[in-house]
N, C-alpha and C positions, 0 to 999 in steps of 0.2 A: 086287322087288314089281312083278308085273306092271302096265303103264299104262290099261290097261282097268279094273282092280281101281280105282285113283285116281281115275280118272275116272267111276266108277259112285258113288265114294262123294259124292263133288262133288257131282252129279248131288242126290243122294239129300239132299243139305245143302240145296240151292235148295229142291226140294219141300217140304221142312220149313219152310223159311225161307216159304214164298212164301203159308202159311198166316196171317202175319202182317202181308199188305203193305200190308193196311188198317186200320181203325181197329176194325172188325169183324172181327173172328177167324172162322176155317172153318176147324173141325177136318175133315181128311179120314182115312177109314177107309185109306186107299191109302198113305201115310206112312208110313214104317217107323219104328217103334220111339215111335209115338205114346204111348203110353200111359205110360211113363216121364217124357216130354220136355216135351210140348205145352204142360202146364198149369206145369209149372214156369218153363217160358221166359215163357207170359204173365204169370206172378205179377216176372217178371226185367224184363221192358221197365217192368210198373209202377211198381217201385219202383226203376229207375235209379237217375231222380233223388236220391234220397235218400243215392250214393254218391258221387255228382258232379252237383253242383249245376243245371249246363249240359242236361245229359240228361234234358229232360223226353220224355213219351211222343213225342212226336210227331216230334221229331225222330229219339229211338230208333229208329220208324218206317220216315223217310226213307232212314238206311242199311241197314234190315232190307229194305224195297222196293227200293234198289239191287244188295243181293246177290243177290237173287232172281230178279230180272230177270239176272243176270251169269254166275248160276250155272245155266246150262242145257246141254244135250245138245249144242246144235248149236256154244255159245259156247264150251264146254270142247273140242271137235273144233278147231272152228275155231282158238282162239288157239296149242294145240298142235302144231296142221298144219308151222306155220312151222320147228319144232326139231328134234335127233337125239335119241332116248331113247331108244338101242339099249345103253347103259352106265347104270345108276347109280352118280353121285359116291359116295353115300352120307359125305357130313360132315358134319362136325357144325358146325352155320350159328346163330351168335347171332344173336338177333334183340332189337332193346331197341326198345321200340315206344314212340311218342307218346301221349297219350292227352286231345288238343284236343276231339276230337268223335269220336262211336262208331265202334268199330271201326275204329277209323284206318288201324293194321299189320295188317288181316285179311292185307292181297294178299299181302305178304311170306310169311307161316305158309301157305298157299295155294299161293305158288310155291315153296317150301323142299319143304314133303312130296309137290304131283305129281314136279319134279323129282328123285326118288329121292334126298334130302338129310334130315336128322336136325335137328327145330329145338329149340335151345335157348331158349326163353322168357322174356326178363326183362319183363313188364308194366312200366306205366305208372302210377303212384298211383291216376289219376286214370281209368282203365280196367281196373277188377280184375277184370269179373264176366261181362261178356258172351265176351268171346274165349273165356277159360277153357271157358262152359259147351256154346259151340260145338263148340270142341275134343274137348271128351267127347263130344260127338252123333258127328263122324266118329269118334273110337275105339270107337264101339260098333257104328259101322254098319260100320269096317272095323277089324278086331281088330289088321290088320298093324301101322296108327297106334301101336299102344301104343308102341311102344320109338320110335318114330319122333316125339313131341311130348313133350316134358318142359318143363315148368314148373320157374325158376331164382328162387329167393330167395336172397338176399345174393349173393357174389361169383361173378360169370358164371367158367366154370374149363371148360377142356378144350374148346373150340372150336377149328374149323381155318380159320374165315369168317364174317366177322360185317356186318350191313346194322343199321346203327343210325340214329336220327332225333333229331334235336335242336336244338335253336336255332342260332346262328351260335357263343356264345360254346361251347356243349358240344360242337359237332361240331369244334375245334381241340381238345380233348382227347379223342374220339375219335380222331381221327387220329393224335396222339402212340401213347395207346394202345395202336391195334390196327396200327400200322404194320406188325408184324410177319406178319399174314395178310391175306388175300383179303380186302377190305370192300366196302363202298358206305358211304358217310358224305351224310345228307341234312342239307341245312341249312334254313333260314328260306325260304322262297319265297312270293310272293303271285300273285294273279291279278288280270285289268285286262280292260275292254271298249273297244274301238277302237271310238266312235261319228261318225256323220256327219250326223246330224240328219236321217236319212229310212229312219230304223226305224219300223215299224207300232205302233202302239198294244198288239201283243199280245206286239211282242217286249220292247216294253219291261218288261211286265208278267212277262214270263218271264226278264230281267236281274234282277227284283225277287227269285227265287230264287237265282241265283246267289250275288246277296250277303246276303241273310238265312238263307237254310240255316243251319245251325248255329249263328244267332245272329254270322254271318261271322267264327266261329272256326278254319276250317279253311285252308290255304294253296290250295285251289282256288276258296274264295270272291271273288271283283271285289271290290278291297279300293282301286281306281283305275281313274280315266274319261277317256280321250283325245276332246276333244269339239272341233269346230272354230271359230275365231275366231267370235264372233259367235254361239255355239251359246244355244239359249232351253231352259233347263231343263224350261220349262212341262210339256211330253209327257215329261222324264225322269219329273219328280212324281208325274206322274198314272198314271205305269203303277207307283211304286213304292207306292201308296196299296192296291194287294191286301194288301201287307204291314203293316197299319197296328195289327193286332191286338200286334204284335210287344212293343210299348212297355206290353203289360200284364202281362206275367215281370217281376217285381219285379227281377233281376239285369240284367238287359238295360236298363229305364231308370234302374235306379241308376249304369252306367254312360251312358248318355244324358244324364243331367243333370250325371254330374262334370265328364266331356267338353266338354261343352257351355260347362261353365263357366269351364273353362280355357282354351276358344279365346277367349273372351269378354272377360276378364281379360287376355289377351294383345294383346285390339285387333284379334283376326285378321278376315277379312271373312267371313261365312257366310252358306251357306241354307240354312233349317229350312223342316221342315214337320212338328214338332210330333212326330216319331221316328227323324228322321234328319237328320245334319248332312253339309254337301259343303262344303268347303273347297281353295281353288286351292291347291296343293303339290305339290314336285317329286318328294316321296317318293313308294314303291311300297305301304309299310306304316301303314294306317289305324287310328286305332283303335277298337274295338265302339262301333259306331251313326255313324258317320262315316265318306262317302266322299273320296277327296281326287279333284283334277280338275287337268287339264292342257290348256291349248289348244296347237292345233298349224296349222299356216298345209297344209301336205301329206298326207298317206295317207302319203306315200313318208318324210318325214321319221320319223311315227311308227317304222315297218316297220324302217327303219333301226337308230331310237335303242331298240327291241324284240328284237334281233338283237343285240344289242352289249351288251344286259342281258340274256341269255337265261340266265346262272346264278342269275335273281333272279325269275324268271319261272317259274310253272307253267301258267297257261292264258291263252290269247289268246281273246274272246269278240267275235265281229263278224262282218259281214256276207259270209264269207269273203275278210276284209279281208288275209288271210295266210295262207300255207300251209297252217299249222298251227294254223287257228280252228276254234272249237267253236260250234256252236249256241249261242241264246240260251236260257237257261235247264237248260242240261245239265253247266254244270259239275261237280256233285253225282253223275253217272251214268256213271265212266266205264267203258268196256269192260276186256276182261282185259287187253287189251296197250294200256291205254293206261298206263305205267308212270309214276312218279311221279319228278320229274325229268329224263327223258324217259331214265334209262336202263333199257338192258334187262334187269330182275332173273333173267327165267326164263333167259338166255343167261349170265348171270353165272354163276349156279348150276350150269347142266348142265356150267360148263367147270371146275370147280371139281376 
């Protein structure tokens, strides 16, 4: 299958997608295969929720806005520039996908079928409806997909490659597993903001994204705050107060108040502001409505003790405090090649 062919259908996915990137739909006449799609996909963001709890519109939204934005002309050139695609592998690549917040394992399915590879599909419970109906968009806009995306209920069988995702305890049985073929085995990972107490007011407020997206169910959301001796929360609060509405999802403060109550019961020290608790701890992993915080006497010591936890780490968020930092408020957006884990799935695959 020629790469132009993959790449036009891509192409053809963002457009589609890019009619939903607000809250206000604009159907355009220039979409291919509108008439099919359009209104069934809006009737599908609607009622997510109703299939996983988590998925209310808006954050369906957010990842419906970040494909769209990702999936463009220049960004499918671009990320593919870097590779050879003068062979297709063509294998056949399990894929067993997460399903924390929407669309989680798009990228995977994404780099499986441009890479000239065959994806085997095992969903997520908790992500039945939107990949799937994706997935039919690009086999309709390109026929070649058909034998190229199949959908696995019960026992995954006849794969040569598999990229699975899972907690800490299921990614050692993955590994037992699939020892026998090509994988990527993901595990637990979280995200962290390297702060110094001389962020603006507006980055603060754009950190307020990082860790609310998804209700901070995702492993790129700042789930932990490196703040310096002596650090005054005051300016953290107040840039996270854009996000205050959050605490009115019924799921979201029924975990804010069990939480809450548990540190409380425990004697821990906390500060609230009435939708969010930050508690000093040395862990990486928070949980829903609670940041944890660490002070640090250096920059240099963080960078260090961040380097030497790097298999527990997906995003660094600071004032290009590190190499490898992301803006304030972009963790939710990233590019094609920024890979998850930091490995490279589309190199994976092409050597496959």
């Amino acid at each position: 299958m020629d790469l132009e062919a993959k790449k036009k259908a891509f192409v053809a996915l963002g457009d589609f997608l890019r009619q939903f990137a607000t809250n206000e739909f604009v159907k355009s006449e220039k979409v291919e295969h509108n008439d099919a799609f359009f209104s069934a996909f809006e009737d599908l963001i609607e009622t997510a929720v109703h299939y996983n709890g988590w998925f209310v519109k808006e954050q369906v939204l957010v990842a419906v806005q970040s494909w769209a934005d990702a999936l463009t002309a220049a960004n499918i050139t671009q990320w593919c520039s870097a590779y050879d695609f003068t062979k297709e592998p063509l294998k056949k690549v399990g894929l067993i996908l997460a399903g924390n917040i929407p669309m989680v394992g798009f990228h995977d399915l994404v780099a499986v079928l441009i890479s000239g590879n065959i994806a085997l599909v095992k969903l997520s419970s908790n992500d039945q409806k939107i990949v799937p109906f994706l997935a039919k968009y690009l086999q309709t806009v390109e026929p070649q997909f058909l034998d190229r995306l199949l959908f696995v209920e019960g026992k995954m069988e006849g794969f040569e490659a598999v990229i699975a995702t899972g907690s800490n305890n299921t990614a050692r049985y993955f590994d037992y597993y699939f020892t026998a073929v090509p994988h990527i085995i993901r595990k637990n990972r979280n995200s962290v903001a390297l702060l110094t107490g001389e962020e603006t007011p507006e980055q603060l407020t754009e950190l307020g994204k990082d860790i609310f997206t998804y209700y901070g169910l995702g492993c790129r959301n700042v789930s932990k705050l490196f703040v310096p001796k002596g650090y005054n929360f005051d300016a953290f609060f107040q840039g996270m107060y854009a996000q205050k509405d959050v605490i009115m999802y019924e799921r979201y403060a029924n975990n804010y108040d069990y939480n809450k109550a548990v540190f409380l019961m425990s004697e821990f020290q906390l500060l609230d502001n009435g939708f969010l608790t930050i508690k000093e701890d040395s862990s990486y992993a928070s949980p829903i409505s609670s940041i944890y915080y660490e002070y640090y006497d250096t920059v240099e010591e963080v960078v260090t003790r961040l380097r030497a936890d790097q298999e527990k780490i997906q995003c660094i968020v600071s004032n290009g405090l590190t190499t490898d930092s992301i803006g304030f408020g972009q963790t939710q957006h990233p590019q094609l090649w920024d890979y998850a884990d930091q490995v490279d799935t589309l190199d994976f695959l092409l050597k496959l």
